[in-house]
Structure formats: C-alpha cells, structure tokens
N, C-alpha and C positions, 0 to 999 in steps of 0.2 A: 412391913416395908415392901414398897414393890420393887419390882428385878430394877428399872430404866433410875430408881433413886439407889438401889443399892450401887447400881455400876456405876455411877457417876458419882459417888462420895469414894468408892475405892481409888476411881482413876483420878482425881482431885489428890487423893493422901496418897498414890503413889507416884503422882508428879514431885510431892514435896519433896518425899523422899529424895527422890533421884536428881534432889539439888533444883527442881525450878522453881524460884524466889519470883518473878514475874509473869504473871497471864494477861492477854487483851482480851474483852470480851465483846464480842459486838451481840446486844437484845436479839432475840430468836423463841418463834412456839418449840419449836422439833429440839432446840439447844435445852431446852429449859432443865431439864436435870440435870445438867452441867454448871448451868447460871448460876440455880441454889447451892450445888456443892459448893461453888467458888465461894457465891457471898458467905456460907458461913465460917468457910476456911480463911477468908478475908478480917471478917467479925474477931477469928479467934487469933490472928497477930500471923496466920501461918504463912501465908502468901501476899504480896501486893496486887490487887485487883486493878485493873485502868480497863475504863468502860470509854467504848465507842461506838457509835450508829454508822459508818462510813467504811465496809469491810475492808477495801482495799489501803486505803489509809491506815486502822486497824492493824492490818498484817506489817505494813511499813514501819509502826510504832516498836511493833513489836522487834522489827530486824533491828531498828537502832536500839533498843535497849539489847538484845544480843549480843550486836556487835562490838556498841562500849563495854557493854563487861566481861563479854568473852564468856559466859554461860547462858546455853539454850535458855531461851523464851517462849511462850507457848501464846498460840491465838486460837481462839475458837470461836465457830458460828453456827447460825443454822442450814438448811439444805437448800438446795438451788442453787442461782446466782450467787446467792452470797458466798457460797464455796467459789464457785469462778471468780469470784474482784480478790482472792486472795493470790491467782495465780502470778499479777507481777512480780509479788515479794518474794515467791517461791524462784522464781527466774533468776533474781536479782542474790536472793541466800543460795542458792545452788554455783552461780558463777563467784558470786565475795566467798564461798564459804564458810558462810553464817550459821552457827545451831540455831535451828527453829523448826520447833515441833504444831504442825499443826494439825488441829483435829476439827473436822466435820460432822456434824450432826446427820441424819438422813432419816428418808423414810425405809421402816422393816419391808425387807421385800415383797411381802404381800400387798405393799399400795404401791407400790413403782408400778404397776402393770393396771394400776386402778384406777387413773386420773384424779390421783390426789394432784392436788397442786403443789409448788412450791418442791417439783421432783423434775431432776435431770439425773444424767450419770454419772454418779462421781465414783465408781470405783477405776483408781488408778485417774484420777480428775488429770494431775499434773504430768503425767508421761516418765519420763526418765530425768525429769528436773529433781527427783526425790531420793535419796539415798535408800531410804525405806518408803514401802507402803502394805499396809492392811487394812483389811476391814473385818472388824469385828466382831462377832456373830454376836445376835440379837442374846442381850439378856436374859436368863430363865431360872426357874424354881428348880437347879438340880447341883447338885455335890459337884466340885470344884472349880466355881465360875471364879471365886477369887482369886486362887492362885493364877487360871486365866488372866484375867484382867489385870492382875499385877505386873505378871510376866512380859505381857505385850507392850504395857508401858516401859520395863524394862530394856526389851529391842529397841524401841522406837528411840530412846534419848540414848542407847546405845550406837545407834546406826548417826545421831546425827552428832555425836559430841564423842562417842568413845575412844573413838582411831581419830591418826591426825587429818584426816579430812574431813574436815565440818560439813555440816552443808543441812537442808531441809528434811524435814521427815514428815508422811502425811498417816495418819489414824481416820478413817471412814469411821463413823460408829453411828449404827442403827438403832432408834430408842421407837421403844414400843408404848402404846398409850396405857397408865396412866402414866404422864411427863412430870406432876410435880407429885409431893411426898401424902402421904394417905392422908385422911382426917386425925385418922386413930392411929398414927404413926409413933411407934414406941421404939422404933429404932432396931426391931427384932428381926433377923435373918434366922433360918433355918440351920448355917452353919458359920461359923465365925469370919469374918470381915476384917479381920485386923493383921495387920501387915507385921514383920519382922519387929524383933522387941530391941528395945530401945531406938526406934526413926529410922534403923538399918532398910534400903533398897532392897526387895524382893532377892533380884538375882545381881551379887555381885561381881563388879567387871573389874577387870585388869586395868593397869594404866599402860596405853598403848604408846606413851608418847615417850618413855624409860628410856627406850635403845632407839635414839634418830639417827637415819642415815645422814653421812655425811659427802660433802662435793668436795672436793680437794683442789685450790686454786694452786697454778704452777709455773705462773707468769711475772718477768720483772717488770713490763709492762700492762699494768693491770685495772681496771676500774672498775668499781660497785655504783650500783643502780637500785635504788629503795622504792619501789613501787607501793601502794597503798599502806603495808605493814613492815615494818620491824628497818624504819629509821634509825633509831635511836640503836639496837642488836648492829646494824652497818655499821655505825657512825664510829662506834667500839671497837669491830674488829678492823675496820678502813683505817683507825686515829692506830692499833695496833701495829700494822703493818704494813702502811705506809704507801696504800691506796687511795688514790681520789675519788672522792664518794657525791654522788649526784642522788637527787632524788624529782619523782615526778609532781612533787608538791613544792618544788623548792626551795628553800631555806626551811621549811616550817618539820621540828623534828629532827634535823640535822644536828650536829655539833660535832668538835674536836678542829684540831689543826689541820686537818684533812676532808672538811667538809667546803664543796662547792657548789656555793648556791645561785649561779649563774647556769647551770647545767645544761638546763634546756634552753640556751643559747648559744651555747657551744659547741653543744651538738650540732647546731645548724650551721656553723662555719665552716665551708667544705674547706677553706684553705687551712683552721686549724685542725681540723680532723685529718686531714690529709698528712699533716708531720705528728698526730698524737692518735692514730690510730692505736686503741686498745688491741693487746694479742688477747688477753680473756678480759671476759666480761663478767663480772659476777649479780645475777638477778636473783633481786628479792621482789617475789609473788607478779603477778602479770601486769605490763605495763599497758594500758590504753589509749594516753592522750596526746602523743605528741607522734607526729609522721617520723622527725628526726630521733628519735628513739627505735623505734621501729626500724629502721635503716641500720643504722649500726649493729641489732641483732642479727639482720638478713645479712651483713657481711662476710663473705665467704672466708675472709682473712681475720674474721674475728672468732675464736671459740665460744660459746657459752656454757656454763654453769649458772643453774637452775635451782635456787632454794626453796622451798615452801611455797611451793604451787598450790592458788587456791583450790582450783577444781583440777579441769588437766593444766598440764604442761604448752604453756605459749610459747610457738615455736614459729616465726616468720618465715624464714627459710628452710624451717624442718635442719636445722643443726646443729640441737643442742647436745650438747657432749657430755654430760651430766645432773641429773637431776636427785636432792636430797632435801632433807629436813632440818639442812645445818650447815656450816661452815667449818671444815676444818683447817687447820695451822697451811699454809704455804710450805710446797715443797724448797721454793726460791728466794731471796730476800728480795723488796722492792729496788726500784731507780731512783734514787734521792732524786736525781736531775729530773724525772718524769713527774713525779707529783711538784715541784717546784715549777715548772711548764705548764702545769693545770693551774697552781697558785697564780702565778702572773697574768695568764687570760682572765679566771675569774675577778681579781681586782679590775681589772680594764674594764671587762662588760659591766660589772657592777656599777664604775661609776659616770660608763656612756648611761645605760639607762635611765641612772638619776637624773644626770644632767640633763639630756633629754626629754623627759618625763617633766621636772621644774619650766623647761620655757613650753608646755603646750596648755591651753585653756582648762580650768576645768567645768567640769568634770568628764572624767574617762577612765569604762573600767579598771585599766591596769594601776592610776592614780589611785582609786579607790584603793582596792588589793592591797596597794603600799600603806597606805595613810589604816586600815584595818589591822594588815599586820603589825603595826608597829602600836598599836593603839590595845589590842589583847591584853589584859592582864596576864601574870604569871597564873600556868597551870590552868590557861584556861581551852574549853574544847572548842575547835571551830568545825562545821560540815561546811562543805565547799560544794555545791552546784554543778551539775554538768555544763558542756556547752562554754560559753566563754569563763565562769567566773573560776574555774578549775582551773582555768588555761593562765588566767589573769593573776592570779594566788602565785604560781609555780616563776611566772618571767617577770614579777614585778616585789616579791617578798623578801625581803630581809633573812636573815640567818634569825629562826627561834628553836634553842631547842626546850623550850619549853613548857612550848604549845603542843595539843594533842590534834590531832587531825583526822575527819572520818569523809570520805566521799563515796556513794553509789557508785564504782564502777567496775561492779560482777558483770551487768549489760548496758555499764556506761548510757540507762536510760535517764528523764528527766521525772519519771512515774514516782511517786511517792517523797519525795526530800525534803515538804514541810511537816511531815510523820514521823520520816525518820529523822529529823531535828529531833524535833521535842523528844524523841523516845530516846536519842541519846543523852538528850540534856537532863530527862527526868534522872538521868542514874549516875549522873556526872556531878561532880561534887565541889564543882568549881563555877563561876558564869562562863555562858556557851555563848555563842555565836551561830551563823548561817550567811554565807555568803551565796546568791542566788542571781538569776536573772530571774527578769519578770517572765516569761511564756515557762517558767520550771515552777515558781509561785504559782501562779495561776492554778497550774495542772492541778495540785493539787490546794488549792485552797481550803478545803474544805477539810484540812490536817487539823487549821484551826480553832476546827469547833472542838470545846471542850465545855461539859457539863461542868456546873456550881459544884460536885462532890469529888470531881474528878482536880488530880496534883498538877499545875501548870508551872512549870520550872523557869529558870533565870535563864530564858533568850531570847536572844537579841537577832531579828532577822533583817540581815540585809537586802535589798532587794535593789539591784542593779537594773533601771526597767529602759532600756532601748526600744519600747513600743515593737516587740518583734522578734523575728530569729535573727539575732547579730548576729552569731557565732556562720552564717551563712555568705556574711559579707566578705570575712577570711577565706572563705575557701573558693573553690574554683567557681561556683553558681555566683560570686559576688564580681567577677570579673566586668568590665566594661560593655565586653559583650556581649554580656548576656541580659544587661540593663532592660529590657524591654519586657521579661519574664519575672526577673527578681521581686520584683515587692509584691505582686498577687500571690504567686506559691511557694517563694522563701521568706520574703521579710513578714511577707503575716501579719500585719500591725493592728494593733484589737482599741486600742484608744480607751481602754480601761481604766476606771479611778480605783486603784487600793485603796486609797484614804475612806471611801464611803464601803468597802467592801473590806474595810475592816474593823468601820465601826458596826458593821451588820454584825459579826461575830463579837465584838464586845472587848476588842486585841487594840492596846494600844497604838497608836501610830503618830510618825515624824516624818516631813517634806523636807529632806535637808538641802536646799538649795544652793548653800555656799559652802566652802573648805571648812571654815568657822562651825558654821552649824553642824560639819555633819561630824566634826570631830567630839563637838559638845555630846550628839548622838548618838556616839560609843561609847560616853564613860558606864560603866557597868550601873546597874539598877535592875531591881528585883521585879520579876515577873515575867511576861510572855509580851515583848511588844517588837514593832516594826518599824524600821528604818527603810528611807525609801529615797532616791538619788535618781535624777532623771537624765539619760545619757540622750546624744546623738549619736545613733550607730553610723548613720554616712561617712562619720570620721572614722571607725575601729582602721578601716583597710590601710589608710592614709599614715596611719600612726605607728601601727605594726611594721611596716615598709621604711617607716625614719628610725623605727629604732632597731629594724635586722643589720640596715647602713651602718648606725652608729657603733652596733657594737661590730658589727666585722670591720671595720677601719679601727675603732681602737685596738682589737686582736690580732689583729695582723703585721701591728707596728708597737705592741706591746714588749 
C-alpha cells in the first residue's frame, strides 16, 4: 500500500469515528485518495457520500446538512480554486456556528515552487474564519503516521464541534503521487492502521457543553428575542415566566401563551415602544434582519442579556450586560399587566395586516409568506432566503410552532441557499420547503444539478422572482429620489426564464400565476421541484408603507 492510500483510508475511518455520518465530495486528480477511501467507506454502509462538481455549492450542501442536524459535516476537494469556492461557506459556518470540517487536497511541497498547476496557497487559505487549521505533513513509510493521522482528525472535529462554539475547521493535506491504490495492493502497511477497538475515536474528548454558563434575567419588565436558534428553548422559558417573546422569523417556531408574532412590527411603533419600553432584553444568538431590532438593543435604557452567541457576542451599542450558554430562573417575577399590553398590540397588528394584506392585488411577497406558511405541513422544514423573502416570512406569518426553520444569516449573504436547501432537506425527515427570491436563485442555480446516483430529497423551492434587487426598493436607494440611478445598479433586472433554466437541469417546475394555482403548488409531493410566482417589485415600497399605517393606528388605539 502506498503512504497517499494508507492516509486517506485512516483519515476516512477516523472521520467515522468521530461521529461524521455525512461527506460532500466534489471530483478531483490531487483529491483522489480521499475519493476512493470515501467510495468504499460509502460501499460498506459507513458513511453517506453526496457527490458534487460545483465546489462552492458543495460546501453549501454541506453546512445545510450540518446545520439541520447539528453534527459536523465534512467537504473535500482538490487543490487550487477549488479550495477557494469553498471560502463562502466557511464565512457563513464561522459567523452561524456551523461544524464543518473541511479538508483540502494539495500539492507536496516539492511542486508548489515547480509550476505544477492547479497550485495556489492554501495554507491557512481561510484566515481566522477557522477555529482550527493544519496542514498535514506529507505521508511517509515511517513508524507512527497513524496515530498522527488519527490524532489530527481528532483536533480538527474537536476544535469545530467539541466546545460550545461551532464553527469551521480546515485540514490542508498534501498527497504525494502515486494518488490511487497500487495494482498489487494487498492492503499491507508496515505497521498497523487500525484505529481504537470497538469504533472508539483515537483521542477521547470531554463533553464541554456539561456545565453552561448562565445569564440571570432580573426584570419585571422584560422581553425575549429568538434569533435564528432556540425558538422553541424561548417560547418554554417566555410561556414559564411570563415574558413576551418575539422572534426574527416571526411566528414560525414560536408557541405558548406568550408568544408574539407581530414582533417585528411592533418594534417599529415608536409610540408603542415608547410606553413598553423593555428594562431587559433577553437575546438568543445574533439578530440580523430588522433595523428596529437593532434599535432596541442600542437602547441605552435597555439592558441586554446575551445567550448563545454564535461566533462573538452582537453588541450594537457595545452594552451588553451578560453573555452565557443559558437562561437562568429570574431573580423577579413578571408584570401580569406588561405581557397583557404586548397581548393586546399583537392581536391588533395581527389582524391590520390581514386585513390589509386581503384588499391588495396579488401577488405580493408578504401574501406569498402568508399563504406558504399556513400551507406547511406539520413538522415540516422551511430555509427562508435572504433579502426580502426573510423579511416577508417574519411580518406576514402566522404563529407555527411546528415548523422548523433554517436561514443563512452568519453573513446574512445570498451565496449558496439553493445548496443549502437541498442539504438541509436531504437530512430532514419531513417535506422542506425554500422560500427565495429570484437574484438568490439564480446565484446559485447551479445547487441544482444533481447527478442520477446522487439522493434528491422532498423540496419544494419557492422562488419569489421580482426580476431584480426588491429588497433595495425598501430601503433608502428605493427612495423617489434617487429614481434616476435605481434600476441600472439596484434593481438589476436580468429578464431571466427559470422554467427553461430548469428544465436544463432536469428540476421540475410550476408558473403559478394565480392564488389557486399557487396554493395547488404547495401541497407536498415527492422530489426536488420549483415553484415560481411572478411579483411587481414597484409595488413592495407602496405596500410596506400601508401596512406600517395600518398597523400603528391599530396600536395605538388598541
């Protein structure tokens, strides 16, 4: 056996070890003793394999199956670029706090100065986005490369899963030629290659997450805020203790007596914030999407308390007063009358927006949102899109709580979220969903493609397509003003057909043109197909602006 196949069957059996059930592989020469250890570790039931040609979709894939299941996933490539298209994911698992372990193929340093090709630098490729990084010294014929090679895999899923902050890990590993398994390969190492007896992990770790710190809320008037994770952990200790509990997905994942799913509209009612000014605020993980969130944290008169921070600690004003891994008991008891005050608003905006919502034409985002969430089956998973359709999800959705929800927003970009679909959905044991706009489609379209061998799971992609950047007409560049600029370098408009650009990948597809159709177009059905809704973004601004009205006149006289 040569070194480049002996190291790449150990580093394969001691991924399994260390608990990773999932690899992405994207085709590679320099990969290729990695390739074969997978397929046969695949072959024999030990691993699930998902093969992709599209690196940075690849790594995407991979963070959504991470992220759904909450243990590291691993990507590997070959050298060059294709390590580079893995960097968005890395960006995006470093700021979510995603485990994922990836590894690099390269060339031995003897060709990096030789004009081999298909050679750039990647040690330390991703900078300080990586909890861990190593590179590997090159395989060799000498007494204890395997506990080497075991140990390192050890670190590496150590640094990205074993303490409670997740996050990326990167492995460089240099393979010397010959890359695939000898002719006359009998399997024989000079000294034994086999890992701990019975599946046991090389070096075993601690459970770091035993003893969480906790934040100690101390406020009768008080309010919880559920950003991307642990809804449903809020919604528990909120419904316990007699806190109004908001989330930036809104309704979706909430529940109890104390969940209010108008959140992110009430926040922006300076007049009801002005008399329900929270004294603390209790945050779970970092909020991203809404200005008036944001606001409230920078308020000088409000405390913060900080749970489970994904990467650092989100700090608008730099004020927060404690940060931990947990919530404990209240030193105070709540204001009956203070969460009753949040009850009453929430009903009001609730049902200005409906109402609202019912007399305008459709189709329009926020209708969508509504008519999607309430159309979910039980237990089913949705990813929600950056940019409007995130925003659309949270001010227009019903109370679910039992819907599961995943959204990109470690760097709140649009880079990868028809990848990370499918890779959530592949591990999701329910029908998915995806709520998108089209320029987030697009980007990555090419999540798509999926080989005949390769698992395509039960989702359903919606694709909200306003020909363009809507989400730009909301904010200040959409102003009247500035009309003369907007649609060349904000609105963008690409006049693209999905329907032919997705029969090119082979992905079913529906035009739903009317309420009718497009509701027909959610009932669940097996496989990978797309839903597609054609908006007019000229309207989002117009729309937005009648229902901030509606609901601050019903709140204020609520």
């Amino acid at each position: 056996m040569n070194p480049s196949t002996a190291q790449a069957r150990v580093i394969v059996d001691e991924l399994v070890r260390n608990t990773v059930s999932h690899v992405v592989l994207c085709p590679g020469s320099r990969n290729a003793p990695l390739s074969i250890a997978l397929y046969d570790a695949a072959a024999a039931g030990r691993v699930q394999l998902h093969v992709r040609i599209d690196e940075r979709g690849a790594a995407f894939l991979a963070l959504g199956i991470a992220a759904r299941t909450g243990r590291p996933a691993a990507v590997i490539c070959t050298s060059g670029t294709a390590a580079a298209n893995f960097h968005p994911a890395v960006l995006e698992a470093d700021r979510a706090g995603v485990p994922l372990i990836v590894l690099t193929a390269d060339r031995p340093p003897e060709l990096r100065a030789a004009g081999a090709s298909q050679v750039i630098d990647q040690y330390q490729l991703y900078g300080d986005a990586v909890r861990y990084f190593d590179e590997l010294a090159v395989g060799e014929r000498r007494a204890g490369q395997n506990s080497y090679w075991r140990s390192q895999i050890c670190r590496a899923w150590n640094a990205a899963y074993g303490e409670w902050r997740c996050g990326p890990v990167h492995l460089n590993i240099p393979f010397r030629d010959p890359l695939v398994p000898d002719l006359d390969d009998d399997g024989e190492w000079f000294e034994s290659l086999e890992g701990r007896p019975g599946g046991a992990r090389w070096t075993e770790l601690p459970d770091f997450g035993a003893l969480p710190s906790f934040v100690v809320p101390s406020a009768r008037h008080g309010l919880v805020i559920a950003c991307d994770t642990g809804a449903q952990a809020a919604s528990e200790w909120a419904e316990q203790h007699g806190w109004p509990v908001v989330s930036e997905t809104g309704g979706l994942g909430l529940s109890g007596g104390t969940a209010i799913s108008s959140g992110a509209w009430l926040l922006g009612v300076e007049e009801f914030i002005s008399r329900h000014r929270p004294e603390q605020v209790l945050c779970l993980g970092r909020p991203t999407v809404f200005r008036q969130v944001q606001k409230v944290l920078s308020d000088p008169a409000v405390e913060v308390l900080l749970v489970r921070p994904d990467s650092d600690w989100p700090a608008p004003a730099h004020n927060v007063r404690q940060v931990g891994q947990w919530f404990a008991e209240p030193t105070k008891p709540a204001d009956p009358e203070w969460l009753a005050g949040w009850k009453r608003a929430d009903a009001a905006a609730a049902r200005a927006v409906s109402e609202t919502l019912a007399g305008e034409p459709w189709p329009s985002g926020l209708r969508m949102a509504a008519e999607l969430v309430d159309a979910l089956p039980e237990g089913a998973l949705l990813v929600v899109g950056s940019s409007n359709p995130t925003r659309d999800v949270a001010l227009a959705g019903q109370l679910r709580p039992d819907v599961l929800v995943h959204r990109n927003r470690g760097v709140a970009g649009i880079d990868g979220t028809v990848s990370t679909a499918i890779g959530a959905a592949t591990v999701h044991r329910a029908p998915s969903y995806a709520f998108l706009g089209d320029l987030t489609f697009l980007h990555d379209a090419s999540g798509l493609l999926t080989g005949p061998a390769e698992q395509r799971p039960d989702l359903t992609i919606v694709v909200l397509n306003d020909d363009g950047g809507g989400i730009f007409s909301l904010l200040e560049q959409g102003a009247p003003e500035h009309a003369a600029s907007f649609e060349r370098v904000f609105g963008t408009p690409h006049g693209a057909d999905l329907g032919a650009l997705c029969a090119g990948y082979r992905v079913p597809y529906v035009l739903a043109e009317t309420l009718p159709e497009f509701r027909a177009a959610l009932r669940p059905a097996p496989g990978l197909r797309v839903v597609e809704v054609r908006v007019d973004r000229t309207r989002h601004r117009g729309l937005h602006g009648r229902l901030r009205a509606a609901v601050a006149e019903a709140v204020t006289h609520s």
